[in-house]
N, C-alpha and C positions, 0 to 999 in steps of 0.2 A: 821377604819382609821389608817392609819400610824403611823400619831403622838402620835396617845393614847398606841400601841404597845410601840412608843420608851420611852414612859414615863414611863413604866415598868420595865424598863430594868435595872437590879444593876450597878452599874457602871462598874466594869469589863466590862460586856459585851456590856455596852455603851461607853467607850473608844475604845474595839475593832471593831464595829460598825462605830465609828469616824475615825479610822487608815483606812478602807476598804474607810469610803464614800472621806478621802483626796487622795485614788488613783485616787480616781474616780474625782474626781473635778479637778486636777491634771495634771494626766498623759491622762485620756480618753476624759473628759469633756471638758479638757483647759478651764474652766471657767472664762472670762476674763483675762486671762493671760497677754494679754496684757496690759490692762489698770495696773496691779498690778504691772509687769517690768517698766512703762514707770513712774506712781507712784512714785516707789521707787527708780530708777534712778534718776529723777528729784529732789527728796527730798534730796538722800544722791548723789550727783556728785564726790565726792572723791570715792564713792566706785567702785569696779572692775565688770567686767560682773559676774564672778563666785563668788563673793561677794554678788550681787543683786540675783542672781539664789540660794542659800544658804537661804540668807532672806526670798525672794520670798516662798519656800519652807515649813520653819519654821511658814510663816505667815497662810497657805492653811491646815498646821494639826493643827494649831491652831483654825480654823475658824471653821475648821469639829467639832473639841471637843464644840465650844462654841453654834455653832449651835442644836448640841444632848444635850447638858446642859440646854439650854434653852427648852427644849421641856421637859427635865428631871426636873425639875422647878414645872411641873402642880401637881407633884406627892412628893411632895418634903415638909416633915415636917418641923415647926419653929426649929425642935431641927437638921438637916441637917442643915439649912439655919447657926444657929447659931456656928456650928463645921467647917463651909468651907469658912464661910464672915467674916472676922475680921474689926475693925474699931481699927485706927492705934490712931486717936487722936479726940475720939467724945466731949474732953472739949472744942476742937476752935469750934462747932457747939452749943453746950450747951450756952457758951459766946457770939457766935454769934447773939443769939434767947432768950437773956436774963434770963436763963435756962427753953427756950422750953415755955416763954410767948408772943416774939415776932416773925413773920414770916420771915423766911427768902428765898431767892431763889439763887438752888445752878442749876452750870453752871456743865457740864461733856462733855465725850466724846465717844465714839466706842471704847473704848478700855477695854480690861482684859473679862470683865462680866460682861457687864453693865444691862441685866437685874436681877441676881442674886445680883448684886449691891446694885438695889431697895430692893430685899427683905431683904437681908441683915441686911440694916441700918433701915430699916422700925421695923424689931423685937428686934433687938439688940438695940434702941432707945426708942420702944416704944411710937412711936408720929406719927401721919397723914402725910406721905410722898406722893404729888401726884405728877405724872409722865408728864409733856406735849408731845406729840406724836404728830409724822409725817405718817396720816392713809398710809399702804400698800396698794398697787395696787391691790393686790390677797385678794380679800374678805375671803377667809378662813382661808387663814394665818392672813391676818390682826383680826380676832376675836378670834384666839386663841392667840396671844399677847396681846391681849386685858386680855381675860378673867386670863392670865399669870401673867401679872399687877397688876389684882384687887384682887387675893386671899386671900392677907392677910390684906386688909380693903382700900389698896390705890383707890384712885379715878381718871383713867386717864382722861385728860384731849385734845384732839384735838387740834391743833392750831388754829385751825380757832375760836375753843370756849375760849380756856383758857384767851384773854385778858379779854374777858367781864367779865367772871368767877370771878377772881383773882381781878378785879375792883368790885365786886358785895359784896363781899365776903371779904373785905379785912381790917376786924375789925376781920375775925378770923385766928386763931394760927393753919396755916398751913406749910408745908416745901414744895416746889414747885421743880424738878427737870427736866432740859431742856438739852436736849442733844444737843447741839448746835455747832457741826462741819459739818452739813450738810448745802448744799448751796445753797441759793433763787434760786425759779426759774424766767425765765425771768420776768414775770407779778409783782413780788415781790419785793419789794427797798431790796437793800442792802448795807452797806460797804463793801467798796475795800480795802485791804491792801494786805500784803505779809505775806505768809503762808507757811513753809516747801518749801522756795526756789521757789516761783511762785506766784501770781495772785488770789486773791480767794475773794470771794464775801462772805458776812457773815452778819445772821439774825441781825437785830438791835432793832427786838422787848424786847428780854430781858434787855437790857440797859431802853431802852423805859420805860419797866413798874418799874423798877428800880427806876428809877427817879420819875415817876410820885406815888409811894407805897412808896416811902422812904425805901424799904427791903432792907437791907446788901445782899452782894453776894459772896458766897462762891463757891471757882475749887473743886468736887472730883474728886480723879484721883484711878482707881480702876488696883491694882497691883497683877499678876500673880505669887502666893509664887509656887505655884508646880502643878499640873495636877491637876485640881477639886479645889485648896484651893484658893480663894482671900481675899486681905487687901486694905481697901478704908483709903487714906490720904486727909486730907482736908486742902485747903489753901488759902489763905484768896485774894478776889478779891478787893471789895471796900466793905466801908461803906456812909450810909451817912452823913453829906449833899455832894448830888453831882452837878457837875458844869451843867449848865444847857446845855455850846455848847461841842464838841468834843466829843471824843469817849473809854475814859481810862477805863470804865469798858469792853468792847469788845476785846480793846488793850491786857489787863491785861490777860484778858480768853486766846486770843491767844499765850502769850508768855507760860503761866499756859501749853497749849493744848503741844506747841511744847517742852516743854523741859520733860512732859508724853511720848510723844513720841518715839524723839530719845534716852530718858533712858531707853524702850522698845518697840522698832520699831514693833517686831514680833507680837505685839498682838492690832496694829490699824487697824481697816477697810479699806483695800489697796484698795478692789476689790471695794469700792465708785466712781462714776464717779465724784472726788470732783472740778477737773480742767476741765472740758467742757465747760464751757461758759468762754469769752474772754473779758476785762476789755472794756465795750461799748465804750469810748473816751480816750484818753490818757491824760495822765496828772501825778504829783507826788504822788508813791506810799507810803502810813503810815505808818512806821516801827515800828512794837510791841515792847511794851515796857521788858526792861530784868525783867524774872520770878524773879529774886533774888532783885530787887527793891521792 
């Protein structure tokens, strides 16, 4: 199989590997190119067309390296994990979880290297990290992320399973992490608010079990120091007690998400179809609250 080849590979020749497959996604593939201009036009509207075509660009060798990263991951010692993932400030997590007696659930996003993220913090902490997952379409990719996840003892977790999970279970001292800039589908409630300048719909289960768990919730925002190397900063969402109506822990995620962003646009998930669905009724939209509150 392929992926087991690319996991082999030293990185040299997994970065040159990655520089061939962004021609390929690029210039031959166009792999949604469009959705990725219209994306990034929309989000940043001061910027110029040859500004977005630049980004645009930056984002697709970016995606190639993280894509062979991730597959380089399967084959990947704790003592790699621990030379290329740094944790910028793992005491706000320590403090968070009472040092590591109470549970907490941290909010992330598509950005930097969010599966190497996981392993990351998981060795470099030394405590039960488990992952909530949105299964893939492609059954064979989807279990090789799977089994990507669980290497180093985490336990992923399904959406469809992890509430009952996380309610079953929730006397014990786990760290829960939810990537949570992906957007309900129709069948699924969501909030509406305003996101990178548009319209976006956004899961409300983790607020939900928030409140009902009393866990504190913590943003990691996982940052790109140089080709292969990442640093996860963690910042603080809510604690409890929380309000029972509105939505400030969601709020809070998203202003957390947008200001990750545009401090490094080039390494979010552009190629997301995350504006396809259209706010069902009109009405006023919830302006995120500022990250620096």
């Amino acid at each position: 199989m392929i992926y087991r080849l690319i996991s082999w590979l030293p990185f040299p020749l997994l970065y040159a590997a990655a520089w061939l497959g962004y021609l390929v996604l690029y210039y031959v593939a166009g792999y949604r190119r469009t959705v990725v201009r219209q994306n990034l036009s929309r989000a940043f509207p001061d910027k110029s067309e040859n500004e977005i075509t630049v980004l645009a660009k930056k984002f697709y060798r970016q995606l190639a390296q993280v894509a062979l990263e991730i597959v380089k991951a399967r084959r990947m010692s704790k003592a790699d994990f621990r030379e290329r993932v740094t944790l910028a400030n793992p005491e706000l997590l320590q403090q968070y979880s009472n040092d590591f007696r109470d549970s907490v659930i941290i909010l992330t996003i598509h950005q930097g290297n969010w599966e190497w993220m996981l392993h990351g913090a998981t060795i470099a902490l030394g405590i039960p990290i488990d992952p909530v997952y949105k299964p893939l379409h492609n059954k064979t990719v989807d279990q090789l992320i799977f089994d990507i996840r669980s290497q180093f003892g985490s336990r992923p977790l399904s959406m469809a399973e992890s509430t009952r999970d996380i309610l079953r279970r929730r006397a014990e001292f786990r760290v829960f992490v939810m990537v949570a800039d992906q957007s309900p589908i129709r069948s699924e409630r969501g909030y509406w608010t305003r996101f990178l300048n548009q319209e976006a719909a956004f899961f409300e289960g983790a607020e939900s079990i928030a409140r009902i768990t009393r866990f504190p919730v913590l943003f990691a925002q996982c940052r790109r120091k140089s080709r292969g190397y990442y640093d996860i900063i963690f910042h603080e969402v809510a604690r409890p007690p929380y309000a029972k109506e509105g939505h400030a822990i969601i709020d809070r995620y998203i202003a957390l998400a947008e200001h990750a962003i545009r401090s490094e646009p080039e390494s979010w998930l552009w190629s997301n179809r995350r504006w396809k669905r259209s706010k069902p009724e009109s009405g006023p939209i919830e302006e995120p609250a500022n990250p620096a509150s």
